[in-house]
ZAMARGU-4260 file (C-alpha; in steps of 0.2 Angstrom, whole numbers, plus 5000, padded with zeros to 4 digits):
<rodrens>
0) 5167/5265/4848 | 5158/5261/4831 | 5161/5247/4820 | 5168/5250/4802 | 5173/5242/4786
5) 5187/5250/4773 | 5184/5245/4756 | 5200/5245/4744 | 5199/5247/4726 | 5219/5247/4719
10) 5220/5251/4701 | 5236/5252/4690 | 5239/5270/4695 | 5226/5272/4709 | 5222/5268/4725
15) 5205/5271/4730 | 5196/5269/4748 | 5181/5272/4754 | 5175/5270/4774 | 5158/5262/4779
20) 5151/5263/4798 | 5142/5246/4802 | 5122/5251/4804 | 5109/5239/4811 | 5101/5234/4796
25) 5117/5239/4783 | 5132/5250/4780 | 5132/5268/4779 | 5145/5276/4769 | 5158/5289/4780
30) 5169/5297/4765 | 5177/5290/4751 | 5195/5292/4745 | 5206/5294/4728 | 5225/5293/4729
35) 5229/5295/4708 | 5244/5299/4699 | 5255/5285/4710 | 5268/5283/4697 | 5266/5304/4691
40) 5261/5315/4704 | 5250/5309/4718 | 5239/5318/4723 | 5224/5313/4736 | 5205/5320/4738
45) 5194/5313/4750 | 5177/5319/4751 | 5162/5313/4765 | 5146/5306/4761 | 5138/5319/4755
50) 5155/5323/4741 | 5161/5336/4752 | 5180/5337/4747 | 5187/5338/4765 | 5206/5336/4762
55) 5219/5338/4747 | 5234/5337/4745 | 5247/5334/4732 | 5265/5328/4730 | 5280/5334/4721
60) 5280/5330/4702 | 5289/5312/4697 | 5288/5308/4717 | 5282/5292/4714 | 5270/5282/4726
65) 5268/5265/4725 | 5253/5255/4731 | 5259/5252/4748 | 5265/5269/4754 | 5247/5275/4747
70) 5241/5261/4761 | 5252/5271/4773 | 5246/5289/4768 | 5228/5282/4766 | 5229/5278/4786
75) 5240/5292/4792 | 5227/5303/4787 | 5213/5294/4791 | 5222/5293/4812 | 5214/5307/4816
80) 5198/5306/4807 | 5190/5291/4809 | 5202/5276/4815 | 5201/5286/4833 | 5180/5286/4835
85) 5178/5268/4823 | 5184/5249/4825 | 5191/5241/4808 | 5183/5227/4810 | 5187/5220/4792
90) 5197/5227/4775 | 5186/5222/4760 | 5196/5223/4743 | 5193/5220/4725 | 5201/5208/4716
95) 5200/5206/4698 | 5202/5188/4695 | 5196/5174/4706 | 5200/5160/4696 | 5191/5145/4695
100) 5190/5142/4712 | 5186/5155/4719 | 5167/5160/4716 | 5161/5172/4730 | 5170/5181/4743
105) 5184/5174/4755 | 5193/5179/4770 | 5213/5181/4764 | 5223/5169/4770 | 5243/5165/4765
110) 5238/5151/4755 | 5222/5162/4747 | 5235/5174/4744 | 5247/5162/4737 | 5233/5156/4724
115) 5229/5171/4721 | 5246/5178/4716 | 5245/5163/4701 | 5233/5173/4692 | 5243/5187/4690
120) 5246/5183/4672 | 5229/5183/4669 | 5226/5200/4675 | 5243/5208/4673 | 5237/5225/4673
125) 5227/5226/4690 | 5228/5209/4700 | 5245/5214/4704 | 5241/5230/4712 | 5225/5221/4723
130) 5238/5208/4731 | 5251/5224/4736 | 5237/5233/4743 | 5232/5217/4754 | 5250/5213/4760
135) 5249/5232/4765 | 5235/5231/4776 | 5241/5217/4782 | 5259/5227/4789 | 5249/5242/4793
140) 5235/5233/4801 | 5240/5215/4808 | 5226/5205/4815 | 5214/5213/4805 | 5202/5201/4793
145) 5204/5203/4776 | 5192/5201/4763 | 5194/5197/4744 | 5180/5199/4732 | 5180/5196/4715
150) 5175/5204/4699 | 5174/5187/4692 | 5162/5178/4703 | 5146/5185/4698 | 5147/5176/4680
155) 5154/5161/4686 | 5135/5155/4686 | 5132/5155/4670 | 5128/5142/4656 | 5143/5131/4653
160) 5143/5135/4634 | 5148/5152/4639 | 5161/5149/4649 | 5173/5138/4637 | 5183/5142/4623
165) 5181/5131/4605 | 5200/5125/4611 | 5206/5107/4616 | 5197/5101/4629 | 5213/5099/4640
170) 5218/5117/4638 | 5198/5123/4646 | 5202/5110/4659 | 5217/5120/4665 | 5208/5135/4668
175) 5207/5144/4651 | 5190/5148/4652 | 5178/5164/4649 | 5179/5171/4666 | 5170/5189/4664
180) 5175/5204/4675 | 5164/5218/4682 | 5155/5207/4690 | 5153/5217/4707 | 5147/5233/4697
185) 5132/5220/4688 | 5128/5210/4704 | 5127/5229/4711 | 5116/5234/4697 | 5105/5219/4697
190) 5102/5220/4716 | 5093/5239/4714 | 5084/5237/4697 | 5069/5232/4706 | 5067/5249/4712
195) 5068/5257/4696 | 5061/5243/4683 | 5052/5227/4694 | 5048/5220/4675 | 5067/5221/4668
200) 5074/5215/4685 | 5063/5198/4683 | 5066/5197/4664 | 5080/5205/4651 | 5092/5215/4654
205) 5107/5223/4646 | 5119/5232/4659 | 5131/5243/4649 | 5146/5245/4663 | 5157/5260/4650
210) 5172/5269/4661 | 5191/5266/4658 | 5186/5250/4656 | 5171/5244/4647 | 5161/5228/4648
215) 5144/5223/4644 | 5131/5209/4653 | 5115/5201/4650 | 5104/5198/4666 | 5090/5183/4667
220) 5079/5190/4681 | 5097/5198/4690 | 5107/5183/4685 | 5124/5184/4671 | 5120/5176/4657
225) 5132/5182/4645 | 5144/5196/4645 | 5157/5204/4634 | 5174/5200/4644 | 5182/5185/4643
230) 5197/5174/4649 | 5204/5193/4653 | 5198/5211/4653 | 5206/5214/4636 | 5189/5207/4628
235) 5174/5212/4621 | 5170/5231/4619 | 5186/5244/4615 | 5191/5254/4631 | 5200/5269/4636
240) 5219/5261/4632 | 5212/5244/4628 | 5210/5235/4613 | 5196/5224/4614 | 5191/5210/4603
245) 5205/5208/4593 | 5207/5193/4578 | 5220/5181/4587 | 5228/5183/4567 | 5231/5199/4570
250) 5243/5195/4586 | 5252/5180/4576 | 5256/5193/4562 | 5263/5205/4574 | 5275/5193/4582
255) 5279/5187/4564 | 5281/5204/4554 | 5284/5214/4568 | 5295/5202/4579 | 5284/5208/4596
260) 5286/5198/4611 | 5276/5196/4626 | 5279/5214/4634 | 5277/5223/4618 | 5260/5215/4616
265) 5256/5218/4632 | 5260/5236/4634 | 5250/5239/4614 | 5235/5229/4620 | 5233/5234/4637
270) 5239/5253/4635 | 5241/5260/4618 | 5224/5254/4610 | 5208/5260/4612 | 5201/5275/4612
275) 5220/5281/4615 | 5226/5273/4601 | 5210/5277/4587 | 5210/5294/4591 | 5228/5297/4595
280) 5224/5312/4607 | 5218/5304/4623 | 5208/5288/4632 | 5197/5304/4641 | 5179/5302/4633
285) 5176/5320/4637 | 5190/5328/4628 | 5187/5319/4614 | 5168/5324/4614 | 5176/5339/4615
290) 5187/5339/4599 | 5184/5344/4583 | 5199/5333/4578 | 5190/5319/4566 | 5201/5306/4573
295) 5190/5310/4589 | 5175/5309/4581 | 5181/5288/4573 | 5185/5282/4592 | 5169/5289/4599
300) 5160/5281/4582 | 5170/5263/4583 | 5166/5264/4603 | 5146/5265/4601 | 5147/5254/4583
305) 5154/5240/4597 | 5142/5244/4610 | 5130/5242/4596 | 5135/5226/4589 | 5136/5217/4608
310) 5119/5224/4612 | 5112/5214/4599 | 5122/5198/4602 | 5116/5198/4622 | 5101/5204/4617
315) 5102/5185/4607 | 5107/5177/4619 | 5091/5182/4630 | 5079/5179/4616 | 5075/5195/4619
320) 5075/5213/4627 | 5066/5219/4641 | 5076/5236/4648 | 5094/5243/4645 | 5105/5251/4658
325) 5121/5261/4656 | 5132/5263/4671 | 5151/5267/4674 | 5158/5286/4669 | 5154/5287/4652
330) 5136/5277/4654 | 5132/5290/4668 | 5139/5306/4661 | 5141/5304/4642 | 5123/5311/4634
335) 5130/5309/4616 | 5136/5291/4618 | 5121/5284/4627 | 5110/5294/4613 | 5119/5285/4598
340) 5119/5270/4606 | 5100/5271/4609 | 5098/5276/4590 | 5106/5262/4584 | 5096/5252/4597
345) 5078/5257/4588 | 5076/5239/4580 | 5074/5232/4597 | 5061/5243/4599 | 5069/5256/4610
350) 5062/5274/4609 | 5073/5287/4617 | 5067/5305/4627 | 5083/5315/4621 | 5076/5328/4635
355) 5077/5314/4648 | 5096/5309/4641 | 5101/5324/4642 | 5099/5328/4662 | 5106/5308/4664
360) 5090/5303/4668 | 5088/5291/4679 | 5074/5285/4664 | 5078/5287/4647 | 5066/5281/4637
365) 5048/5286/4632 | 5033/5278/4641 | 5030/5271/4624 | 5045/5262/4621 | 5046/5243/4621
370) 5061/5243/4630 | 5065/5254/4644 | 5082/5260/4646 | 5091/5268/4665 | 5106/5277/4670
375) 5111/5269/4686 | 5126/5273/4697 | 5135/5259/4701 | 5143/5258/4717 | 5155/5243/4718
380) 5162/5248/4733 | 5144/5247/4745 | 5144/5230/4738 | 5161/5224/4744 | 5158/5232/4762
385) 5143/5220/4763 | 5152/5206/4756 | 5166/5209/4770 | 5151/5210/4782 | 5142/5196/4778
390) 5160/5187/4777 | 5163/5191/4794 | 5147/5189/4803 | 5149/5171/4795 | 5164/5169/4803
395) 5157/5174/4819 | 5143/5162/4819 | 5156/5147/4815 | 5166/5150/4830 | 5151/5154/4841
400) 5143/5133/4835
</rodrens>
């Protein structure tokens, strides 16, 4: 019987999963699962490695699903298909926010999970939904390690004058810090540019991570620098239902004209803004590519004016540009936003092939161009199955000294 890792990714309305058979020398991927639509319609899609949808299946409209019953479906139908020929040897999960403490994976234990849970208000929209989906897999499958890694831990690295906040010094002291997110999409990123750029890996690199949501990172020879995000993943660039930098003014003047509380602020910031909120129409990038409705047109023109602006402030904070990579949904499927983007980007000396932009690559710029520019697919969830891995075969060696 093989040995296999299952990776979790739980968002705010998604649940999705992904199986990895244990290799000699790494992890090869056996399907990959979405379970969307848990507070709407569920509905489930699991293709196999080679994105072969191999079972559907939806539920009844307003039947909703919450994270753990998703757990439940997830392995009642995955009985038959692989828990019968493979040994879960581990359960690797994202988790948004590792805190201060917690700077590189950790195997879950009740007082991890306990520490964990206190940084719920720092990440209310996701972190949440990452404990639920551990305590699941830990009733579904008891005696089973679990393994939490962190979108914050790859920037935790980075100069000290990035992390803190122009606040009292008593207030960064207690954890209100820069954290950055997205991390396990950059450190993916950094670990493969050396087989598309060995120059930009060793040197300066921008990595535009532009889905739902949407962060940006500056790379020192595959190391976070910089990045866009901050003490949560409200900040920075605007995203699908997310505001992005906002003036703090702005928040005090709604609590004072308005008379918004906490869960009114949360629910404008977190759901209602964005590219939602601009173009009044939808968070989708590709319906609104697709609208003639100018309103459609100001969203997608305030999103790539933003992606504009933070290029050149981490391209600052390099002193300098060596190569530019877009990843995520829209940074691997969105011609039109990548080609404004790298129009805007001419002063730093980046040329663009429109012909290369257009098939998404993977090169995009001109064998002139200064500054190279790559669409990479990222794939946070090989990462975390070789975290979990490496987590375990730690483990294993400890109890063998």
């Amino acid at each position: 019987m093989a040995d296999a890792i299952i990776v979790i990714n739980a968002g705010s309305s998604t649940l999705k999963f992904s199986v990895f058979q244990i290799e000699t020398d790494d992890t090869e991927l056996l399907l990959r699962g979405l379970l969307e639509g848990l507070n709407t319609t569920p509905r489930l899609t699991v293709r196999d490695a080679n994105r072969e949808v191999i079972e559907e299946r939806t539920w009844k409209s307003g039947q909703r699903m919450s994270h753990g019953a998703a757990i439940g479906v997830m392995l009642d139908w995955g009985r038959d298909r692989f828990l019968n020929r493979h040994r879960v040897i581990a359960v690797g999960h994202r988790v948004v926010h590792g805190g201060v403490k917690y700077s590189s994976p950790v195997l879950v234990s009740d007082d991890v999970l306990n520490e964990l849970e206190e940084l719920v208000p720092l990440a209310p929209l996701h972190q949440p939904r990452n404990l639920a989906a551990i305590r699941a897999l830990h009733e579904f499958l008891p005696g089973v390690p679990q393994i939490a890694c962190f979108d914050t831990a790859f920037h935790r690295e980075r100069p000290e004058v990035e992390q803190i906040c122009a606040l009292p010094r008593h207030l960064t002291e207690s954890g209100i810090r820069r954290y950055g997110f997205h991390g396990l999409s950059y450190e993916f990123i950094a670990s493969v540019l050396p087989e598309y750029d060995p120059v930009a890996a060793e040197g300066r690199t921008v990595v535009a991570h532009l889905g739902n949501g949407a962060s940006m990172c500056a790379l020192l020879a595959g190391k976070s620098v910089a990045t866009t995000m901050s003490f949560t993943a409200l900040d920075g660039l605007p995203m699908g239902t997310r505001s992005g930098a906002v003036d703090p003014g702005v928040l005090l003047y709604l609590m004072d004209q308005y008379q918004m509380g906490h869960k009114e602020l949360e629910q404008l910031l977190y759901r209602e803004s964005g590219l939602r909120g601009v173009s009044g129409i939808s968070h989708d990038m590709r319906q609104l590519l697709q609208s003639d409705d100018p309103k459609a047109a100001e969203a997608i023109g305030l999103y790539v004016y933003r992606i504009s602006r933070e290029l050149g402030s981490l391209a600052a904070a390099l002193g300098g540009l060596d190569s530019l990579v877009f990843t995520a949904g829209i940074g691997q499927n969105a011609a039109p936003v990548r080609a404004a983007v790298g129009a805007a980007a001419g002063w730093l000396g980046l040329e663009f092939d429109d012909e290369a932009n257009n098939r998404n690559g993977p090169r995009l710029s001109t064998p002139d161009s200064r500054v190279t520019a790559w669409v990479i697919p990222t794939n946070e969830e090989l990462m975390i199955a070789r975290h979990a891995r490496s987590v375990i075969d730690e483990s294993a060696a400890d109890v063998t000294k």
